[in-house]
N, C-alpha and C positions, 0 to 999 in steps of 0.2 A: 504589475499591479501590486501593491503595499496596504490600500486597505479598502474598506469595503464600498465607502463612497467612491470612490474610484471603479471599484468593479461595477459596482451598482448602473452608476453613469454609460458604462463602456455595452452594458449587458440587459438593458433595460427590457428590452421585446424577450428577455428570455424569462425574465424575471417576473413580468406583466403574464406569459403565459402560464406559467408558474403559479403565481397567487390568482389570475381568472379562471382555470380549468383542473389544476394537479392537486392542488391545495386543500385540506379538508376546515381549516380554517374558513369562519363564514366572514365576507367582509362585507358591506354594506354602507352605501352611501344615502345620505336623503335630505330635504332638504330641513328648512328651518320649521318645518310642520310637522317632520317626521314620514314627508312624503317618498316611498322608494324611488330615486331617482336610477339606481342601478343596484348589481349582488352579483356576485359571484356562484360558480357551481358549487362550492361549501355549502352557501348558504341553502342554492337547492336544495342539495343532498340532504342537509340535516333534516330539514323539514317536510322533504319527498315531494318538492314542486318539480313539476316541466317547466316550468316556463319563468322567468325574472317577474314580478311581480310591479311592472314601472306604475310608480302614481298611484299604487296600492298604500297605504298608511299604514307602518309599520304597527302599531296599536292594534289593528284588526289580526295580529299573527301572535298577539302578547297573551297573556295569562290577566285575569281581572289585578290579579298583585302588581307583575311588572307593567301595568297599565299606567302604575303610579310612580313609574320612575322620573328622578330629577336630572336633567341634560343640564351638560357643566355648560357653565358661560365662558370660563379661562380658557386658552389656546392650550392646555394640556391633557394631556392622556389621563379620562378621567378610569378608573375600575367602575364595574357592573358586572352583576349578575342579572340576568335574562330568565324567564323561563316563558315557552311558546308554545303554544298548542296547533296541532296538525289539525289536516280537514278528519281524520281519521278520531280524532281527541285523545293521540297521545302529548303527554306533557314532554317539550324537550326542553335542559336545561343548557343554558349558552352563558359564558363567561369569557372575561376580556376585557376591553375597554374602547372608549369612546371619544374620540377627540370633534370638538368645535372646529369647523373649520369658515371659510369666508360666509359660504352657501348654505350651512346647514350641518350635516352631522359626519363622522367615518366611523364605521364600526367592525370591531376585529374581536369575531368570536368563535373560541372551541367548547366543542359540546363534550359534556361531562355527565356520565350516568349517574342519577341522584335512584337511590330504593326510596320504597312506599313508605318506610319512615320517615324519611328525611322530606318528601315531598309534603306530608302531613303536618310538619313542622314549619314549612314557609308559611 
């Protein structure tokens, strides 16, 4: 193998296990409502759910701020920052970006500790 599409293709079940289970990165998919169609265990983890959240509206997991985010229309990777609130009402801040896809959304995000300054300022 020479480069990565190539490993990528040849290694996929490993890589898919990789980014669904190992990964602390949150990834998310939904569709054109923002409805969770699927998420990875990142995504759990961040947020301290059991369970994928399917047909859940991502909105319901957002901050009244990131309630007012804009979902890019173009097929590229757009940047966002996130921040979400646990059942618990901690604030977690999730950064990354967002790409359009046919169905609706993909989301690829790491959480990043924000202090109570910085939270006061969003």
């Amino acid at each position: 193998m020479t480069n990565l599409a190539e490993f990528f293709n040849k290694n996929f079940s490993l890589i898919y296990e990789y980014l669904e289970n190992q990964t602390r990165i949150a990834i998310i998919l939904t569709d054109k409502d923002g409805n969770i169609l699927d998420c990875n265990r990142g995504f759990l983890d961040a947020l301290g759910l059991k369970e994928k959240p399917i047909m859940k509206n991502l909105k319901t997991f957002l901050s009244t701020i990131s309630q007012k985010i804009k979902l890019p229309t173009d097929r590229n990777f757009s940047p966002c920052n996130l921040t979400f609130v646990t059942a618990e009402k901690i604030f977690i801040h999730l950064s990354g970006f967002i790409c359009p896809i046919q169905t609706g959304y993909l989301f690829f995000l790491e959480q990043h500790r924000i202090t109570y300054a910085e939270l006061l300022n969003k």
